[in-house]
DSSP file (Angstrom, degrees, kcal/mol; ACC not computed):
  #  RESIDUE AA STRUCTURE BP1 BP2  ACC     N-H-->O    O-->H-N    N-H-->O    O-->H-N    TCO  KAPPA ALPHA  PHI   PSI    X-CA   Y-CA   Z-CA
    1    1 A X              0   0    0      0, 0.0    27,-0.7     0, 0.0     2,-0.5   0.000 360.0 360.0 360.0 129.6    0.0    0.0    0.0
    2    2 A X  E     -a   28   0A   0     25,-0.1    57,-3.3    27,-0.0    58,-1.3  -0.947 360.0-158.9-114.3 127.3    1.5    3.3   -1.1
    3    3 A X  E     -a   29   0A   0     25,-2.1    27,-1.2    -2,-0.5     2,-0.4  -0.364   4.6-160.2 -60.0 132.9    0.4    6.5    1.3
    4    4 A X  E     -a   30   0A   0     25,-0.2    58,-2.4    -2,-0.1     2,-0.2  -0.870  19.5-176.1-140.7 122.8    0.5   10.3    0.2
    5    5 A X  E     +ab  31  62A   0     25,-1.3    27,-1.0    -2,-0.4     2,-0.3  -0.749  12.8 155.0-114.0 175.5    0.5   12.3    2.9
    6    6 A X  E     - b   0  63A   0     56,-1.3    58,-1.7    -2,-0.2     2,-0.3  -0.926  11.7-177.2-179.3 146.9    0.4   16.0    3.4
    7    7 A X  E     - b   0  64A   0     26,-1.3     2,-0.2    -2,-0.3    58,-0.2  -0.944  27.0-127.4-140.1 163.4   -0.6   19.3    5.9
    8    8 A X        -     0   0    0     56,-1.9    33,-0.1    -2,-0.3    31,-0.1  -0.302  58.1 -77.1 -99.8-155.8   -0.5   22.7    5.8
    9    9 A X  S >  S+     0   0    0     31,-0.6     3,-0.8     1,-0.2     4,-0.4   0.722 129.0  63.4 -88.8 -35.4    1.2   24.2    8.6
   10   10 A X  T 3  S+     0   0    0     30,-0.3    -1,-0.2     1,-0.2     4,-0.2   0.949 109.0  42.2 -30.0 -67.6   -1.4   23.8   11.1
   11   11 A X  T 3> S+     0   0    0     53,-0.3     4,-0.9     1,-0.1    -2,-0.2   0.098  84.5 114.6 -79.7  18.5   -1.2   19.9   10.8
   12   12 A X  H <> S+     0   0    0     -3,-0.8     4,-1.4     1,-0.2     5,-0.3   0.950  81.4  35.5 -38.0 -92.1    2.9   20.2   10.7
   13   13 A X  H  > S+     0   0    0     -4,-0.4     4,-1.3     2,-0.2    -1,-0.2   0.647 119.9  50.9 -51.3 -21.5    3.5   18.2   14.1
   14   14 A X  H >> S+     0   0    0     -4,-0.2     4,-1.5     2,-0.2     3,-0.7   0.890 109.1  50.2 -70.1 -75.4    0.6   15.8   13.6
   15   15 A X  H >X S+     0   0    0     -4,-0.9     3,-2.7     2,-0.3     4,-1.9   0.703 105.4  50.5  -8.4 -87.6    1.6   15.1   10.5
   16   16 A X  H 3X S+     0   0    0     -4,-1.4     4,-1.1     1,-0.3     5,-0.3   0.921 110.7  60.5 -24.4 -54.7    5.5   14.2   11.4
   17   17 A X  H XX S+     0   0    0     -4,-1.3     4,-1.9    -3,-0.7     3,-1.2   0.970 106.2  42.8 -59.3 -35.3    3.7   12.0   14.1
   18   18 A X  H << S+     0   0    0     -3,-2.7    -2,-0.3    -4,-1.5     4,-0.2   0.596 109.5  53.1-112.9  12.1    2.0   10.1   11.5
   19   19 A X  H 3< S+     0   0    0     -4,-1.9    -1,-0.3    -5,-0.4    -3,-0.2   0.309 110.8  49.3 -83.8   3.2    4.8    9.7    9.2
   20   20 A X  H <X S+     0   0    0     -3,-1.2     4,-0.7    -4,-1.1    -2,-0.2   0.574 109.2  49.6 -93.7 -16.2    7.0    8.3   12.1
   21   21 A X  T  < S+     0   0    0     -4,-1.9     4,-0.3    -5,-0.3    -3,-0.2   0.716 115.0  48.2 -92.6  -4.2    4.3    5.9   13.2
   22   22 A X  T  >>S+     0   0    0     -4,-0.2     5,-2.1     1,-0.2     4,-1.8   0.715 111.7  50.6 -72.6 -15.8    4.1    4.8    9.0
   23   23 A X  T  45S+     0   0    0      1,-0.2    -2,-0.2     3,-0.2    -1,-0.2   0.677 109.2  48.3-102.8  -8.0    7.7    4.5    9.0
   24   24 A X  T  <5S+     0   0    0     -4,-0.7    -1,-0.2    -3,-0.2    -2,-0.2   0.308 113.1  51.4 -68.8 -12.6    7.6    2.1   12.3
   25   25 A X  T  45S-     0   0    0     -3,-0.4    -2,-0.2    -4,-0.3    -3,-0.1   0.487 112.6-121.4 -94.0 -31.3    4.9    0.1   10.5
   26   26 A X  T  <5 +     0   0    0     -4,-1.8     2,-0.5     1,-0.3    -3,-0.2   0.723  59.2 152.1 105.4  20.2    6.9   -0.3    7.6
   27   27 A X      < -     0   0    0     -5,-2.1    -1,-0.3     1,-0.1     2,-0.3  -0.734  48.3-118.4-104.7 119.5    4.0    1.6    5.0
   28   28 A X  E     +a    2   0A   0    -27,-0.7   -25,-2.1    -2,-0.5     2,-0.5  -0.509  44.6 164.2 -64.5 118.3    5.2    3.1    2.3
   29   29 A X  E     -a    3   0A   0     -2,-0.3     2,-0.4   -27,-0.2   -25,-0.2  -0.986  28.0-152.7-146.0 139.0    4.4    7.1    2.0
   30   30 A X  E     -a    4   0A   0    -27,-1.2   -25,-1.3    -2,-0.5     2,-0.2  -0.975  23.5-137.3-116.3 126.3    5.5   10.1    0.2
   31   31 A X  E     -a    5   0A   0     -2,-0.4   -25,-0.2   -27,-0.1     4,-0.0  -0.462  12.9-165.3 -99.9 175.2    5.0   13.0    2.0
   32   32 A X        -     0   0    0    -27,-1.0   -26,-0.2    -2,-0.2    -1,-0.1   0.238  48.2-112.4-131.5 -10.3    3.6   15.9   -0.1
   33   33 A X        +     0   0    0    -28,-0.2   -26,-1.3     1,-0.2    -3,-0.0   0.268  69.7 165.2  69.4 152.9    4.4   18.7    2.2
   34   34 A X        -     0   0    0    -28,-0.2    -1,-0.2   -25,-0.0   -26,-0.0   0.080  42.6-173.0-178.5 104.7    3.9   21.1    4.3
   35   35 A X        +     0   0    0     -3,-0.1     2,-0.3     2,-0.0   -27,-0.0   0.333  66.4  20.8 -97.5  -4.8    7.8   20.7    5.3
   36   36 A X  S    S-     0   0    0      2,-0.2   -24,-0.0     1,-0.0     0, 0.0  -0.853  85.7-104.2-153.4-179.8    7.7   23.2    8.2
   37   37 A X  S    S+     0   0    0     -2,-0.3     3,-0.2   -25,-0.1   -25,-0.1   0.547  86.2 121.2-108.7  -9.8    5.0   24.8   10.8
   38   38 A X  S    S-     0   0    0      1,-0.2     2,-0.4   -30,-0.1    -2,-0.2  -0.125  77.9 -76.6 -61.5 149.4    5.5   28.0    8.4
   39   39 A X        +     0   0    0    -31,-0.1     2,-0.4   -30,-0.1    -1,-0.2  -0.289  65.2 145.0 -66.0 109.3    2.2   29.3    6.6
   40   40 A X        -     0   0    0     -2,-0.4     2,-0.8    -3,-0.2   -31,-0.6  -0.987  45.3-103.7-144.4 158.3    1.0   27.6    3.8
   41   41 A X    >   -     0   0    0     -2,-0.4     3,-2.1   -33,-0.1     4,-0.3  -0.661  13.0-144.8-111.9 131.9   -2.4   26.9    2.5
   42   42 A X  T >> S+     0   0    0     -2,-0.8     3,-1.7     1,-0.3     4,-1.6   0.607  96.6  64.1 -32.3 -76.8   -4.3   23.6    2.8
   43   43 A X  H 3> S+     0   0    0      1,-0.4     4,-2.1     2,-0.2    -1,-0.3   0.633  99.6  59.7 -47.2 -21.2   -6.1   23.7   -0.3
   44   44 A X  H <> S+     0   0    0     -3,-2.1     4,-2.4     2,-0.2    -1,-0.4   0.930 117.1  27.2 -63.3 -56.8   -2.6   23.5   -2.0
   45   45 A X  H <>>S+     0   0    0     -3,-1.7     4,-2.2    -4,-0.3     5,-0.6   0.982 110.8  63.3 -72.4 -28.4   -1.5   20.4   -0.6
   46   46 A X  H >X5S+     0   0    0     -4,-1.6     4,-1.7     2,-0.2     3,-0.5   0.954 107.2  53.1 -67.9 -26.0   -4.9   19.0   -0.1
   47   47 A X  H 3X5S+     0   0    0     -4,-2.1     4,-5.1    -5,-0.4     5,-0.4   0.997 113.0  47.7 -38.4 -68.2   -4.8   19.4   -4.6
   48   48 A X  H 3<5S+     0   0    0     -4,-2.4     4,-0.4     1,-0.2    -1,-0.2   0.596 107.9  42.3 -69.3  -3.1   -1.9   17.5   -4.6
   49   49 A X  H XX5S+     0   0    0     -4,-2.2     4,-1.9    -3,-0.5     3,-1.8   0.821 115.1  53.8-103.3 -57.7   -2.1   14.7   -2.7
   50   50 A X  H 3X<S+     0   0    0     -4,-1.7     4,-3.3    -5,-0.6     5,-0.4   0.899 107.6  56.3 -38.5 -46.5   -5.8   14.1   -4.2
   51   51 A X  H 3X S+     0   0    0     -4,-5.1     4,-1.8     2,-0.2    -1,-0.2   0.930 113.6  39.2 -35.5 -49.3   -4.0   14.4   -7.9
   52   52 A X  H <>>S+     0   0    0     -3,-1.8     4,-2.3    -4,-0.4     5,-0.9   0.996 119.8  40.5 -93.4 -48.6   -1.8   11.7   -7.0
   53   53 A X  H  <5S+     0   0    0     -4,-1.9     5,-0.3     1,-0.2    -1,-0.2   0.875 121.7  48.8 -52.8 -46.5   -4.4    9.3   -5.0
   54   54 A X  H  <5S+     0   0    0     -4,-3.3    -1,-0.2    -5,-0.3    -2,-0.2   0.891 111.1  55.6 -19.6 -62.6   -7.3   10.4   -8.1
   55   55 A X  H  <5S-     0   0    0     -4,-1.8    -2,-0.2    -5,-0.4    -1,-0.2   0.865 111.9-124.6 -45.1 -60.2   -4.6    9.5  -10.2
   56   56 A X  T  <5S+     0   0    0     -4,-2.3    -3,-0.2     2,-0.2    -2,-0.1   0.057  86.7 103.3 130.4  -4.4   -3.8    5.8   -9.1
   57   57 A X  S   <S+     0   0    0     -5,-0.9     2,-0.3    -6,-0.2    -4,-0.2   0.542  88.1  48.4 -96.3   6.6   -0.2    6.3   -8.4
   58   58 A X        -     0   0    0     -6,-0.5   -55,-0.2    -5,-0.3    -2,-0.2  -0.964  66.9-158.4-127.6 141.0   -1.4    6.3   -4.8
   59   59 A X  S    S-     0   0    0    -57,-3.3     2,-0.4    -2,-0.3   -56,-0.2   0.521  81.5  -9.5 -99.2  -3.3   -4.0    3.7   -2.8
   60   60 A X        -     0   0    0    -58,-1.3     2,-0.3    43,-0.1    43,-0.2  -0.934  65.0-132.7-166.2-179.3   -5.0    6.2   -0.2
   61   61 A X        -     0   0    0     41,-1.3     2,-0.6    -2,-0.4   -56,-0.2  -0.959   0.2-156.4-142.6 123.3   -4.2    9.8    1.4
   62   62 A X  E     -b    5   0A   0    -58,-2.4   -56,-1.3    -2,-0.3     2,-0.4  -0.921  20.0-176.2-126.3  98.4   -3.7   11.4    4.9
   63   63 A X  E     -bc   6 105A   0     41,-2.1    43,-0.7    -2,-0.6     2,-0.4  -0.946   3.0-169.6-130.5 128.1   -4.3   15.0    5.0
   64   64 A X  E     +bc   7 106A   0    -58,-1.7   -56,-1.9    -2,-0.4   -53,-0.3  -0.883  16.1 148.2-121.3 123.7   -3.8   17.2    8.0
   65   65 A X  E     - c   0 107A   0     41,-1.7    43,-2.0    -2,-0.4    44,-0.3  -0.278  66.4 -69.6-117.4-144.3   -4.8   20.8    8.9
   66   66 A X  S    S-     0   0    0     41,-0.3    43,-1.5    42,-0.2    44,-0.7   0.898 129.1  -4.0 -81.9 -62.5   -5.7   22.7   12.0
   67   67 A X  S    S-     0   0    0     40,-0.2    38,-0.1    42,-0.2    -1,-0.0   0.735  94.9-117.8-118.0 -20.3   -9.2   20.9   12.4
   68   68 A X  S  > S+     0   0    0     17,-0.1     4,-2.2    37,-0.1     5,-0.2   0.182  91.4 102.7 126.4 -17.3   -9.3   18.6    9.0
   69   69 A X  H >> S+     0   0    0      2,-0.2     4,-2.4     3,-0.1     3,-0.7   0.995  82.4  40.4 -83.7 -43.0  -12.3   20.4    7.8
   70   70 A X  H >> S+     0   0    0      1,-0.3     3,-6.5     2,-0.2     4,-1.1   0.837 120.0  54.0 -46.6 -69.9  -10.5   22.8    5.1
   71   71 A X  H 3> S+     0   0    0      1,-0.3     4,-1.4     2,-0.2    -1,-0.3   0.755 117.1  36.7 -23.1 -43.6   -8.2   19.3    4.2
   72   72 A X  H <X S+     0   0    0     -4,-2.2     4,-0.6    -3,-0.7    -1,-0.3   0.724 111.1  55.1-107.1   5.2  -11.1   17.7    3.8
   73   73 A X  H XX S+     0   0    0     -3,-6.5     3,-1.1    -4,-2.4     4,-0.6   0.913 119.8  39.5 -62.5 -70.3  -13.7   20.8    1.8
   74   74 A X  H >X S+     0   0    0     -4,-1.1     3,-5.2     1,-0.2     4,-1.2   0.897 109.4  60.3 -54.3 -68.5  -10.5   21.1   -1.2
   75   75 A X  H 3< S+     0   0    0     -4,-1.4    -1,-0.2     1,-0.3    -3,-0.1   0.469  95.3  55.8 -57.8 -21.7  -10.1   18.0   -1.2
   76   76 A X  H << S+     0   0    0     -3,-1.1     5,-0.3    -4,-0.6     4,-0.3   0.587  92.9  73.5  -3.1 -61.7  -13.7   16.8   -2.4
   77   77 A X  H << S+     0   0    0     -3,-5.2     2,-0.5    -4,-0.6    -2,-0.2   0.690  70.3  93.1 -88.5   8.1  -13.5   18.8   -5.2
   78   78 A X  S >< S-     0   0    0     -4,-1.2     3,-2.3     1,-0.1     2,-0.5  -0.396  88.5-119.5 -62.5 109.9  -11.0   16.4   -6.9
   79   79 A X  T 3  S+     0   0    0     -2,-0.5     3,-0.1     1,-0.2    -2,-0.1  -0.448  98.1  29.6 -75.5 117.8  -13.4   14.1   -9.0
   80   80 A X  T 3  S+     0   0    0     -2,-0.5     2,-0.4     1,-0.5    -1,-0.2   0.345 100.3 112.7 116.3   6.7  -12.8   10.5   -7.6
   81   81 A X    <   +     0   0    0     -3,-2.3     2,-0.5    -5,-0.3    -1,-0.5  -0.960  39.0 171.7-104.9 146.5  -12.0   11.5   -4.5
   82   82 A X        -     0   0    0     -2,-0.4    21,-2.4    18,-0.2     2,-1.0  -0.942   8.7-171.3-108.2 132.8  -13.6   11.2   -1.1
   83   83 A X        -     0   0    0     -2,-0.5     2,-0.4    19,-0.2    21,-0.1  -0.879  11.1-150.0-115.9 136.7  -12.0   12.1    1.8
   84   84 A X        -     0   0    0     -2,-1.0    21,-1.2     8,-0.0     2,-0.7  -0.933  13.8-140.9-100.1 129.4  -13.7   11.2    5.5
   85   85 A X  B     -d  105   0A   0     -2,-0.4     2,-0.4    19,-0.2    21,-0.2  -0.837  27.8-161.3 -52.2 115.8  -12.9   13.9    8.5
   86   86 A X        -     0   0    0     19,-1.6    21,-0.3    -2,-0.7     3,-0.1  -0.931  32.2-171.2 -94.8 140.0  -12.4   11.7   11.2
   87   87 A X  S    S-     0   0    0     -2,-0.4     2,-0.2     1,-0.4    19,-0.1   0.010  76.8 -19.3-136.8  24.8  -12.6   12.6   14.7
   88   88 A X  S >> S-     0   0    0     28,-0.1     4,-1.8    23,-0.0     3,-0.6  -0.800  91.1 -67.8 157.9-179.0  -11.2    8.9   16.3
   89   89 A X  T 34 S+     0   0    0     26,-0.3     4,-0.5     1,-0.3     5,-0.1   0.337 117.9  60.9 -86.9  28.9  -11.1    5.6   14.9
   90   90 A X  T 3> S+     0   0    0      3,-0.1     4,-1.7     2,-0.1     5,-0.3   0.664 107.5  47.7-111.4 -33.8  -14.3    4.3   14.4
   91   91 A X  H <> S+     0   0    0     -3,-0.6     4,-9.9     2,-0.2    -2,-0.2   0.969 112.0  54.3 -60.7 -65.1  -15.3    7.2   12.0
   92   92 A X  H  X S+     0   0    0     -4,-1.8     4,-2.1     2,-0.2     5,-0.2   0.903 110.3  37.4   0.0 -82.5  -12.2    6.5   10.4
   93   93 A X  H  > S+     0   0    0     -4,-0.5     4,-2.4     1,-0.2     5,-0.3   0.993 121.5  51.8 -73.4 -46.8  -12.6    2.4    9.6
   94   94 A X  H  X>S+     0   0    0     -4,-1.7     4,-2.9     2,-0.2     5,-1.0   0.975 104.3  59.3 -46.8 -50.6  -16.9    3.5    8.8
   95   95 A X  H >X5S+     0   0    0     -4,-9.9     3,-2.0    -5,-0.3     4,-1.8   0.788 117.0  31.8 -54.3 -75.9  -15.4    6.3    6.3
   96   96 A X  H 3X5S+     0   0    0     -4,-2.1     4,-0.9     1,-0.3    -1,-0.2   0.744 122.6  44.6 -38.7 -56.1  -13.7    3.3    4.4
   97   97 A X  H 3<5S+     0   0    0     -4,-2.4    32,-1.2    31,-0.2    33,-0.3   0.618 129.6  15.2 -69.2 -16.0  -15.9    0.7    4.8
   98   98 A X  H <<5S+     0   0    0     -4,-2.9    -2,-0.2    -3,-2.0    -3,-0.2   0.698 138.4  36.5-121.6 -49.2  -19.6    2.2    4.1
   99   99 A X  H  <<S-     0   0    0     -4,-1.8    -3,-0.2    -5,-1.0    -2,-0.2   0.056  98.3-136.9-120.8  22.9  -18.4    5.7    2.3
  100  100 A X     <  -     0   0    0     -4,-0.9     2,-0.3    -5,-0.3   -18,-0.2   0.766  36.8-169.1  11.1  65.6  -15.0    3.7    0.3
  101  101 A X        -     0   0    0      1,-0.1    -1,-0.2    -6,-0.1   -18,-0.2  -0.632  26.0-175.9 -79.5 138.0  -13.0    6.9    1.4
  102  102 A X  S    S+     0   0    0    -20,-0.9   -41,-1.3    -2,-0.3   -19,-0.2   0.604  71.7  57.3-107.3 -15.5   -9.5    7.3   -0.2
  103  103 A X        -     0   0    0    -21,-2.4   -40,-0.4   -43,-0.2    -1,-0.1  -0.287  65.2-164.8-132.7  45.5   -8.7   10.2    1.6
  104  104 A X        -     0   0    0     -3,-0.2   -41,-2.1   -42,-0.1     2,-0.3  -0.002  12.0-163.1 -34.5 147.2   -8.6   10.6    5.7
  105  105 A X  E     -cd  63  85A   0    -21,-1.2   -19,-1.6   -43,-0.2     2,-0.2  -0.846   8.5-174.7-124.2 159.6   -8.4   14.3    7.0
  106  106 A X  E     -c   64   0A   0    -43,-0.7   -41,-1.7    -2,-0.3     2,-0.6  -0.796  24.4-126.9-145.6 150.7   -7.4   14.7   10.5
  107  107 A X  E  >  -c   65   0A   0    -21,-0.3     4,-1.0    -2,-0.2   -41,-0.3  -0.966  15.7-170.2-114.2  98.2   -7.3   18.3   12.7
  108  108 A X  T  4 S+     0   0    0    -43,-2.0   -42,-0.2    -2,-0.6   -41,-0.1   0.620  84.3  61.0 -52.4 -30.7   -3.8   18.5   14.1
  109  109 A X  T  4 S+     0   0    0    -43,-1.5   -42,-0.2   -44,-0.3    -1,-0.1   0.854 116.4  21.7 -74.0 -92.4   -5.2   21.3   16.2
  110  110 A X  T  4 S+     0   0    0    -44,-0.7     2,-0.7     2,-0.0    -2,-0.2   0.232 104.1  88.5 -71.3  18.6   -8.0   19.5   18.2
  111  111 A X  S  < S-     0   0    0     -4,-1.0     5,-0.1     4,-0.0     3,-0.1  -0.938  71.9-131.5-124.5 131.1   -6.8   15.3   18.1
  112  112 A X     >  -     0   0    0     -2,-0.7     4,-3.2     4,-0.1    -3,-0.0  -0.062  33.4-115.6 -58.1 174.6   -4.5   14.1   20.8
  113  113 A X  T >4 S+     0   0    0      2,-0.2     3,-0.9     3,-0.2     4,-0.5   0.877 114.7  52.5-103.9 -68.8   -1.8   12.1   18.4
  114  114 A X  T >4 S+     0   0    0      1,-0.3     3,-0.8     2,-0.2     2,-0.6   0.244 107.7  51.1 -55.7-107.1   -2.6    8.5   19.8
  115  115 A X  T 3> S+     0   0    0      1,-0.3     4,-1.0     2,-0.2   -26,-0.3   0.044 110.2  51.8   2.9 -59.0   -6.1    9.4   18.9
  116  116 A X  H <X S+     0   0    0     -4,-3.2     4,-0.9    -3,-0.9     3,-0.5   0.886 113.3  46.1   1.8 -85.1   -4.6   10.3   15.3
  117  117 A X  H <> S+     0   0    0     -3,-0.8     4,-2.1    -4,-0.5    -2,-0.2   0.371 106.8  50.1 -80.8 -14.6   -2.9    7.1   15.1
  118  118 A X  H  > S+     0   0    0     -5,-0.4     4,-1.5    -4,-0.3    -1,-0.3   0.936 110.5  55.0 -82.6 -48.8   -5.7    4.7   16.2
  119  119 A X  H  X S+     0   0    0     -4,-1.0     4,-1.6    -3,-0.5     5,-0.3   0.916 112.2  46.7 -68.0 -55.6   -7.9    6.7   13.4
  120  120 A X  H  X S+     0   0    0     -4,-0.9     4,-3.6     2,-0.2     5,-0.5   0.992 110.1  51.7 -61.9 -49.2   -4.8    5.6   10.7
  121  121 A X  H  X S+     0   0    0     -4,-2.1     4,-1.7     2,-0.2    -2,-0.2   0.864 113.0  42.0 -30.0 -74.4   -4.6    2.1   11.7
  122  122 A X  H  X S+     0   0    0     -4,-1.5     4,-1.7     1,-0.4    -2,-0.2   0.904 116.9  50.1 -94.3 -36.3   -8.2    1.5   11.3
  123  123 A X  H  < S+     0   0    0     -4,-1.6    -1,-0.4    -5,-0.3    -2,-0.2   0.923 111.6  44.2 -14.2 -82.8   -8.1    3.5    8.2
  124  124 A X  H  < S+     0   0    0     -4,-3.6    -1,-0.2    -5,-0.3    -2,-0.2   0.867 119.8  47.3 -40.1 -40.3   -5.1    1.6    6.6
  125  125 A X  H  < S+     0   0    0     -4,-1.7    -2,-0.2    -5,-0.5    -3,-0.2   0.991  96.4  88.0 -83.3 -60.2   -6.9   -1.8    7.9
  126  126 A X     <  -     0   0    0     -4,-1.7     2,-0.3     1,-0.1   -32,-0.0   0.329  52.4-178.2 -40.9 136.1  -10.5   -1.1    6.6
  127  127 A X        -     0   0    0    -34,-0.0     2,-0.1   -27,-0.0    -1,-0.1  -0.892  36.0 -67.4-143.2-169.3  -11.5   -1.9    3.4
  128  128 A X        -     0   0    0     -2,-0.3   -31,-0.2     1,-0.2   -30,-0.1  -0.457  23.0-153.7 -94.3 139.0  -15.1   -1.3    1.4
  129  129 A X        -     0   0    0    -32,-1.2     2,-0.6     1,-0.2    -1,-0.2   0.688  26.4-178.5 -62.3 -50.4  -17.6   -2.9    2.5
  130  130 A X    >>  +     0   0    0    -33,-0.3     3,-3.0     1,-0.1     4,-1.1  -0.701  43.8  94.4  86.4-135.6  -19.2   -2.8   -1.0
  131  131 A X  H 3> S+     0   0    0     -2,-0.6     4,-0.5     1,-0.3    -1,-0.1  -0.019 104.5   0.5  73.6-150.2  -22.4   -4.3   -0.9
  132  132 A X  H 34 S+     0   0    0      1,-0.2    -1,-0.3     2,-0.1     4,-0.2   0.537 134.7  59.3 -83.2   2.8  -25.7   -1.8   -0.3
  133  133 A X  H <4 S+     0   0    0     -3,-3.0     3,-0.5   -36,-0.1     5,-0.3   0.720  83.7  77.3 -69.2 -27.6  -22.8    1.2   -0.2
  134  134 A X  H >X S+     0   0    0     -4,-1.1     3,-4.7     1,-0.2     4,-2.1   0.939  95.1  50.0 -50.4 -54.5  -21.6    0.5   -3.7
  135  135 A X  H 3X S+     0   0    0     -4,-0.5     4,-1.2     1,-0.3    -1,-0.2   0.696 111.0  47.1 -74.5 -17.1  -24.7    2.3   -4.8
  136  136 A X  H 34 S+     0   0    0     -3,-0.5    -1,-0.3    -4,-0.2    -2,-0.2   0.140 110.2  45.5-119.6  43.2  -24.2    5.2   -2.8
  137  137 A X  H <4 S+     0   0    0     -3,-4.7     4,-0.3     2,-0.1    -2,-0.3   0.099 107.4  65.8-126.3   6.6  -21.0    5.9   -3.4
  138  138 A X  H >X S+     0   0    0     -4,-2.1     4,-2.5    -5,-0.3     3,-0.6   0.755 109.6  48.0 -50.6 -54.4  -22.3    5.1   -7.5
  139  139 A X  H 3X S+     0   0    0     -4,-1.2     4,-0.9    -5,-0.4     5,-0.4   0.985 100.6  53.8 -60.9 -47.0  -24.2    8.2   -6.7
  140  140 A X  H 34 S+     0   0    0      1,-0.3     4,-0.5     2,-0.2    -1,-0.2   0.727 110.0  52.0 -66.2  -6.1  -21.8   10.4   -5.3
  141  141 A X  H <> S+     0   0    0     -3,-0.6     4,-1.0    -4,-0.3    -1,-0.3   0.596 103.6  57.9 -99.3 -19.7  -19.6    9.9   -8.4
  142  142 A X  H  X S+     0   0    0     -4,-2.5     4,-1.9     2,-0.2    -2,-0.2   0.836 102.6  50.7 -54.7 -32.3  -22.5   10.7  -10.3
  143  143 A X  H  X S+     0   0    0     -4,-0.9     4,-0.8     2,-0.2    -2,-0.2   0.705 106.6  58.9 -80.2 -29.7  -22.6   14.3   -8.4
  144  144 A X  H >4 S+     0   0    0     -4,-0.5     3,-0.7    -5,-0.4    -1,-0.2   0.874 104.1  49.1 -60.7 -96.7  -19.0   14.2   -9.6
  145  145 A X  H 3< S+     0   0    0     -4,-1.0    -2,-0.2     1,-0.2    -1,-0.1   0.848 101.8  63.9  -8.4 -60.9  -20.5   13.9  -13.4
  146  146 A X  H 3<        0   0    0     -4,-1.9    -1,-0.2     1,-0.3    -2,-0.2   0.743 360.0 360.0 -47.5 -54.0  -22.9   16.8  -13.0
  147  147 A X    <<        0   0    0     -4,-0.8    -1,-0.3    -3,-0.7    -2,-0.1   0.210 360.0 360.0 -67.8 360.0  -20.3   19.6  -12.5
């Protein structure tokens, strides 16, 4: 499984936490930036990490701001992506499994960092349910179409 992760400056230090607990797990990531707590803005990185995961050259994404909600507005509007906000790990493993989310955002501002990391585990571990979701996440890639 290949990872792109990414924050703006808010989500620096989470971030860094959750690219030492991929690199202790042994999970392949490229981090996308935000390379310092210096200002930069989400909507950048949240583009570029959705490009690559959109793309294919990525299976998933982990994008971190201050509370997760800008990460996880921009990153939306990338057609083929969904990104889940999570706020612990049971949202998390549901965003994958019912709503086949490619893309966790996380709030570096308001989640303790084991709280974070329990929310990437079940993330990473989760897979789609399928099933009676397939057709409504068939829809939301229709909403995708409309645009």
């Amino acid at each position: 499984m290949r990872i792109a992760v990414g924050s703006d400056h808010a989500g620096f230090h989470l971030k860094e936490e959750i690219r030492a607990h991929l690199e202790r797990r042994g999970i392949e990531y490229t981090d996308f930036g935000a390379f310092s707590d210096q200002a930069t803005d989400y909507p950048d990185l949240a583009a570029a990490v959705g490009a690559e995961v959109a793309g294919g050259r990525f299976d998933r994404g982990i994008l971190v701001c201050g509370t997760g909600i800008g990460m996880s507005i921009a990153a939306n509007k990338i057609p083929g992506i969904r990104a889940a906000l999570a706020g612990d790990a049971e949202t998390a493993r549901l965003g994958r499994e019912h709503n086949d989310a490619n893309i966790l955002a996380l709030g570096g501002r308001v989640m303790p960092t084991d709280r974070a990391l329990a929310a990437v585990d079940a993330f990473l571990s989760a897979s789609f349910s399928g099933g009676r979701h397939q057709q409504r996440v068939d829809k939301i890639a229709a909403l995708e179409r409309r645009r």
